[in-house]
C-alpha positions as CSV (number, residue, x, y, z in Angstrom):
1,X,65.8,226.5,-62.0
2,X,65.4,224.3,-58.9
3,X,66.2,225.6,-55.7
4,X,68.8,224.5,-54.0
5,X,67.5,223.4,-50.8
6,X,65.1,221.4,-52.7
7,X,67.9,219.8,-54.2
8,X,69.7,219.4,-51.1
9,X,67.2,217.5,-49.3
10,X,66.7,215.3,-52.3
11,X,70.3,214.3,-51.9
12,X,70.1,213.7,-47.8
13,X,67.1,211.5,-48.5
14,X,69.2,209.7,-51.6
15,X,71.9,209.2,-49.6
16,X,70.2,207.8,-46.4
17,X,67.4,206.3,-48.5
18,X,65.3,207.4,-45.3
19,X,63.2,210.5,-44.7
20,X,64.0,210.2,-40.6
21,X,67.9,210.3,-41.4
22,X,67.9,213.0,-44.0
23,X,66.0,215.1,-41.5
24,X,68.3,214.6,-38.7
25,X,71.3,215.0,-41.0
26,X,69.9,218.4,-42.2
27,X,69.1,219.2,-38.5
28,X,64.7,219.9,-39.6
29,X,61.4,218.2,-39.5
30,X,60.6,215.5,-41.5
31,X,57.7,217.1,-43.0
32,X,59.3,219.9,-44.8
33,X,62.3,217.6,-46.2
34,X,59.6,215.2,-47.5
35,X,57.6,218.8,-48.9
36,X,61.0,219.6,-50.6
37,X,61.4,216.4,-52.0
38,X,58.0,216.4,-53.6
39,X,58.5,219.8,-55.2
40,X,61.4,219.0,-56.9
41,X,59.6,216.5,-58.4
42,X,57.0,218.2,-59.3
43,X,59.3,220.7,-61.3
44,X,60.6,217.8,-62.9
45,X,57.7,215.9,-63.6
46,X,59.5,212.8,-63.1
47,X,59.5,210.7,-59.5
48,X,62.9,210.3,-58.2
49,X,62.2,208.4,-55.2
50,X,59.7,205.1,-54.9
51,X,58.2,205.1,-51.3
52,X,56.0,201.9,-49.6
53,X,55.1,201.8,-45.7
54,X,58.8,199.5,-45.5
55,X,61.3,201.2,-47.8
56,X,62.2,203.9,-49.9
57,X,64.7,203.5,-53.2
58,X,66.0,205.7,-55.8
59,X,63.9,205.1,-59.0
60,X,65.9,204.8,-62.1
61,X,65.5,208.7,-62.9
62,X,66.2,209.7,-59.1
63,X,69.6,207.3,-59.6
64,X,70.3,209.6,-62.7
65,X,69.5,212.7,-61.1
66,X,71.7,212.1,-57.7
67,X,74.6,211.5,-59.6
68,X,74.9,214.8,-61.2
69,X,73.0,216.5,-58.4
70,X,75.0,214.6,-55.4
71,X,78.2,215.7,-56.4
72,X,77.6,219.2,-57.0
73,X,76.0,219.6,-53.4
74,X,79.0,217.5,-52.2
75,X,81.1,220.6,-53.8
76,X,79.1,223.2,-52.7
77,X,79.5,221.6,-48.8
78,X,83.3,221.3,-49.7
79,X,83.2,224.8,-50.6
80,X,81.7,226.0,-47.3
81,X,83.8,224.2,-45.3
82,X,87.4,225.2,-47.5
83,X,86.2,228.8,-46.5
84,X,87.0,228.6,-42.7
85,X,88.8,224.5,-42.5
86,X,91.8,226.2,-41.3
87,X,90.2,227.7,-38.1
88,X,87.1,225.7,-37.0
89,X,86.9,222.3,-34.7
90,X,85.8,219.4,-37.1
91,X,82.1,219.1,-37.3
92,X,79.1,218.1,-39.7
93,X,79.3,214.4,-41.2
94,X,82.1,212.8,-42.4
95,X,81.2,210.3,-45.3
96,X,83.5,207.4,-44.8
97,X,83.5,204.4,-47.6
98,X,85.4,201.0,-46.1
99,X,85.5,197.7,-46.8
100,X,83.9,195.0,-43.8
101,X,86.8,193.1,-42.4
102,X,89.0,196.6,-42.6
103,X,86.4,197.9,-40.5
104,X,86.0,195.3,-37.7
105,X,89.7,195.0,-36.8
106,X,91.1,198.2,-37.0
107,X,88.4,201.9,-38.3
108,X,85.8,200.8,-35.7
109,X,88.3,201.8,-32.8
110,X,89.3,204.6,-35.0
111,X,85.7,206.1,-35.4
112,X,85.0,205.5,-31.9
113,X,88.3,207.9,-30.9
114,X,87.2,210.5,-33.9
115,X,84.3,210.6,-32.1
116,X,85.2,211.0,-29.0
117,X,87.7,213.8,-29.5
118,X,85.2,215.6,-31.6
119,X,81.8,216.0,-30.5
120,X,80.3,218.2,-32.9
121,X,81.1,215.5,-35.5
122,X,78.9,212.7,-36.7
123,X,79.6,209.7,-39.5
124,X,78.1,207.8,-41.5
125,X,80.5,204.7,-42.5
126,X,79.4,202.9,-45.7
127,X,80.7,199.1,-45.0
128,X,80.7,197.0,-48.2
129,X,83.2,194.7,-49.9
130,X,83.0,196.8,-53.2
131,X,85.3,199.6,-54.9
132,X,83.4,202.6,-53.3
133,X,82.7,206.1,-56.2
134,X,83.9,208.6,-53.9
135,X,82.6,211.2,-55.4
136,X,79.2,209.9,-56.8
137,X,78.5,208.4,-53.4
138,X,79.2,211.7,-51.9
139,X,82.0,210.1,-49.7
140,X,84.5,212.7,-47.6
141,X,87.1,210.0,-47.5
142,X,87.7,205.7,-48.4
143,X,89.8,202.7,-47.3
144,X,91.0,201.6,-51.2
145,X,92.0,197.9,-51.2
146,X,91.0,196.6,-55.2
147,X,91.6,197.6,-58.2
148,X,93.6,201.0,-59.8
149,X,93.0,204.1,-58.0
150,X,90.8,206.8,-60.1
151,X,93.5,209.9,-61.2
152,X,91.9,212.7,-59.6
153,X,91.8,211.2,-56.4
154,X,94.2,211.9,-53.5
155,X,96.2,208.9,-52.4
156,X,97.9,208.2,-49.2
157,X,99.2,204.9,-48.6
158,X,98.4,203.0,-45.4
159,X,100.7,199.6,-46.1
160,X,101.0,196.4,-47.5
161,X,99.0,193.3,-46.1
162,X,100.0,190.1,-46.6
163,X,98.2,186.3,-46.6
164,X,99.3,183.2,-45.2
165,X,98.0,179.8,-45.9
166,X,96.4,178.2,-42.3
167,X,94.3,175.7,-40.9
168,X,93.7,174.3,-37.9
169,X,95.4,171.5,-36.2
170,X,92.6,169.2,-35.9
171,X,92.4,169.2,-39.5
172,X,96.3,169.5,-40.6
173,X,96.5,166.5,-38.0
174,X,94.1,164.4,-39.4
175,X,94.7,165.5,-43.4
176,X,98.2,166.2,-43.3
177,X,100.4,169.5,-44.6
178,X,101.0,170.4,-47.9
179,X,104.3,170.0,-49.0
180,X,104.2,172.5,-51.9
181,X,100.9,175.1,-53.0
182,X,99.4,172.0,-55.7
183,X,98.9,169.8,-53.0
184,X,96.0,171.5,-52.0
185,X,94.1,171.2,-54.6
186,X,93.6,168.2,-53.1
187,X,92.5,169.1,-49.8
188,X,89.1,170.7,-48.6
189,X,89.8,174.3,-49.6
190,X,87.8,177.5,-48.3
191,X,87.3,180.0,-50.8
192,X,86.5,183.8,-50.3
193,X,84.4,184.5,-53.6
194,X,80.9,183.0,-54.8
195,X,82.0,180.2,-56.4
196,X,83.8,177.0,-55.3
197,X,86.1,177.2,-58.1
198,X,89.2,179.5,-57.8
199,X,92.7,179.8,-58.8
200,X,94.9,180.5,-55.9
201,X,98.5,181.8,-56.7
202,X,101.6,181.4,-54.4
203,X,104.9,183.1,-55.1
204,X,108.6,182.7,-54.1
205,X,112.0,184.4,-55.3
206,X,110.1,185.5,-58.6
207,X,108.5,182.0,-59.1
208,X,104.4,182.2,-59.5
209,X,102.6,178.9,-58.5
210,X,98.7,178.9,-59.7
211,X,96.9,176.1,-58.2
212,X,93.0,175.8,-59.3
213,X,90.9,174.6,-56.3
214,X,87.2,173.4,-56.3
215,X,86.5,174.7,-52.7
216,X,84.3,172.4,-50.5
217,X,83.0,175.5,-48.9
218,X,83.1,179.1,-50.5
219,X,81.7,182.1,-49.2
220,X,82.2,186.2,-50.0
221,X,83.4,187.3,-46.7
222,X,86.9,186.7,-45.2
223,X,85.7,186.8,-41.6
224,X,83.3,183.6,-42.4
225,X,86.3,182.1,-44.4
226,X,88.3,182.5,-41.3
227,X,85.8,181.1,-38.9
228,X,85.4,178.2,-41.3
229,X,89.1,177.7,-40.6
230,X,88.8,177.5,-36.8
231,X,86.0,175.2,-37.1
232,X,88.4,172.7,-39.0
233,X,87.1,172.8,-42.4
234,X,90.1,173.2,-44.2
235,X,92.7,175.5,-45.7
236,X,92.2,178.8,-46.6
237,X,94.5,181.9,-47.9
238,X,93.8,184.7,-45.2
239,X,95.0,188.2,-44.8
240,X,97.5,187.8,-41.8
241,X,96.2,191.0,-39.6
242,X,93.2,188.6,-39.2
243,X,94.7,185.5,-38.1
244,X,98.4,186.5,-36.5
245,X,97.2,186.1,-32.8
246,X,95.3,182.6,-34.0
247,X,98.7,181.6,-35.0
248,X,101.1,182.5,-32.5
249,X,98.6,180.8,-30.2
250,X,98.1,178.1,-32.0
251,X,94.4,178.1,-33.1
252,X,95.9,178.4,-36.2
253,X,98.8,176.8,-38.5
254,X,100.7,178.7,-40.3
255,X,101.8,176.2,-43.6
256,X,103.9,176.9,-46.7
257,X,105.9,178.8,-44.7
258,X,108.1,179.8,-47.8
259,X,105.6,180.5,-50.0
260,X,103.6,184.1,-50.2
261,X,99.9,183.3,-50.6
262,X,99.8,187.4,-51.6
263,X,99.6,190.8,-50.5
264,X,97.5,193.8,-50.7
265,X,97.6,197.4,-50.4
266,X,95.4,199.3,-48.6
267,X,95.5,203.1,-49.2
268,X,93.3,206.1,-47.6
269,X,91.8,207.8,-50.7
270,X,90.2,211.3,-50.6
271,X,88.6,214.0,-53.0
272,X,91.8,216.2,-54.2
273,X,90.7,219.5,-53.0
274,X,93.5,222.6,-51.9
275,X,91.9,223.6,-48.4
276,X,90.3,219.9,-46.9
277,X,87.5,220.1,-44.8
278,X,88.0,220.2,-40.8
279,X,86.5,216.7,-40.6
280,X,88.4,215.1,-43.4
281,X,92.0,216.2,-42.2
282,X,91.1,215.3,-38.5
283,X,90.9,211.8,-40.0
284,X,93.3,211.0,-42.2
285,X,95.3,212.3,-39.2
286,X,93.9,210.1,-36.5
287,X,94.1,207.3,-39.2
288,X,97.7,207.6,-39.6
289,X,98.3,207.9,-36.2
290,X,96.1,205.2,-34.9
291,X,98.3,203.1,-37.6
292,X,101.1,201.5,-35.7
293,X,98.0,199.7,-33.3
294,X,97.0,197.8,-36.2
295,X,96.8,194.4,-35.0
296,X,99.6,192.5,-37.1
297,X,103.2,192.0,-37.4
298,X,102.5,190.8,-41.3
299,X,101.4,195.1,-42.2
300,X,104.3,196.4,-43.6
301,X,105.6,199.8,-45.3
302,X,104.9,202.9,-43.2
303,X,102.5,206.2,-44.2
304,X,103.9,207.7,-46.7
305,X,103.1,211.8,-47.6
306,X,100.0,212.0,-49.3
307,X,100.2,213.1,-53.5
308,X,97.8,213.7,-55.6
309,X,98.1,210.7,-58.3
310,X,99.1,212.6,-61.8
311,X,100.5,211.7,-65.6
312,X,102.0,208.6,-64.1
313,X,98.7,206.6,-63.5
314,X,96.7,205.2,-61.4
315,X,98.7,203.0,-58.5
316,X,97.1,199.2,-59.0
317,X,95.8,197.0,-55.8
């Protein structure tokens, strides 16, 4: 059998993809967690890890071993810290998982306070516009925005965020307003996705609108979307967190004003464990109470107590 530490480094290195951050994260030399790393391998006659002088990456076998091995350690650290969570300040890394524009308007200013009101904590937050594997990623905690909401996870939800239709006034001036959602199919549309073509669908009292749009501009990320926006490109479907103030001060126009471009519901999504870790209840905490500063008058439905999702299903996005 493998030992355990050897294992352990091995998923500190997988994680990080980097010898220098497993080492700080495991608080030793680099040298023995690279040793460690090249004895397991050597017990398993396979190489996990493929190293060059600019990068390291999990080889195919090393992706198959961290995803058995990675959660176990993540148990075995859960275990740990259930054994003493109740009476200990929140320390160690906290894993968080959260999508990109989530993180710039609202959990960077959360981290920061976590941060500051804990000192013997660190974090690592994973940004990226995906559905995050809590557990395979070895992940203490997650913003959940698409898609259902895997049954053995915890669920807390955060609210519902809506999206309004804008552009700015250059352009509305210039091209006109849309009088109902088809019209802009045939205006210069700004898609978030990686194709130009996209169906957008507006609602109102229980009647769905689809309009299909060939986008002069489309891009994966809602903050460039937005920025195309302001630069007068066109129109463009954005969550409203991210464009209220641009509105009320008139960077922005808010148009079909009756219609709901959609919505989307953001939940804080966590392991289901009986005694959480220090860190991890420390954060939901601060989370929730941080909540009410989220920048937008268009985030609706307050926290709600946090259940572990059962026979019921999974809640969809």
């Amino acid at each position: 059998m493998a030992d355990l530490n050897d294992i352990a480094a091995f998923t500190a290195v997988a994680r990080a993809l980097s010898f220098t951050k497993a080492a700080r994260t495991l608080q030793m030399p680099k040298s023995p967690v690279s040793e460690r790393v090249s004895r397991l391998e050597a017990r398993l006659g396979v190489r996990l890890l493929e190293r060059t002088t600019r990068s390291l990456r999990l080889t195919a076998s090393g992706a198959a071993y961290f995803a058995q091995v990675g959660r176990i350690v993540h148990e075995l650290e859960e275990a740990d810290a259930a054994v003493t969570a109740a009476h200990k300040t929140p320390r160690g890394v906290l894993r968080i998982g959260c999508p990109l524009l989530f993180a710039q308007s609202f959990l960077s200013d959360v981290v920061a306070t976590y941060l500051s009101r804990y000192p013997e904590a660190q974090v690592e937050l994973v940004v990226a516009d995906r559905p995050f594997e809590i557990v395979e990623e070895a992940l203490d905690v997650a913003i959940h925005v698409v898609g259902p909401i895997d049954a053995q996870l915890v669920a807390r939800k955060l609210g519902i965020g809506g999206r309004v239709c804008v552009a700015s006034p250059a352009y509305v001036e210039k091209h006109g307003r849309p009088g109902r959602p088809l019209d802009l199919a045939e205006h210069a549309c700004l898609v978030n996705g990686p194709t130009r073509s996209m169906t957008w669908t507006f609602e109102r009292e229980g009647e769905a609108q689809p309009v299909v749009v060939n986008a002069r501009y489309a891009v994966t990320s809602f903050e460039l979307v937005y920025r195309a926006t302001l630069a007068r490109l066109g129109y463009a479907p954005l969550p409203a967190f991210l464009c209220v103030n641009d509105i009320e001060s008139g960077r922005l126009i808010r148009v079909l004003d009756d219609w709901s471009a959609g919505e989307t519901t953001l939940h804080l999504v966590y392991p289901s464990h009986r005694h959480l870790a220090a860190r991890v209840r420390a954060f939901v905490d601060l989370v929730v109470e941080r909540l009410p500063s989220f920048p937008s008058g268009h985030f609706a439905a307050p926290p709600v107590k946090p259940r572990t999702l059962g026979a019921s299903g999974p809640i969809g996005h």
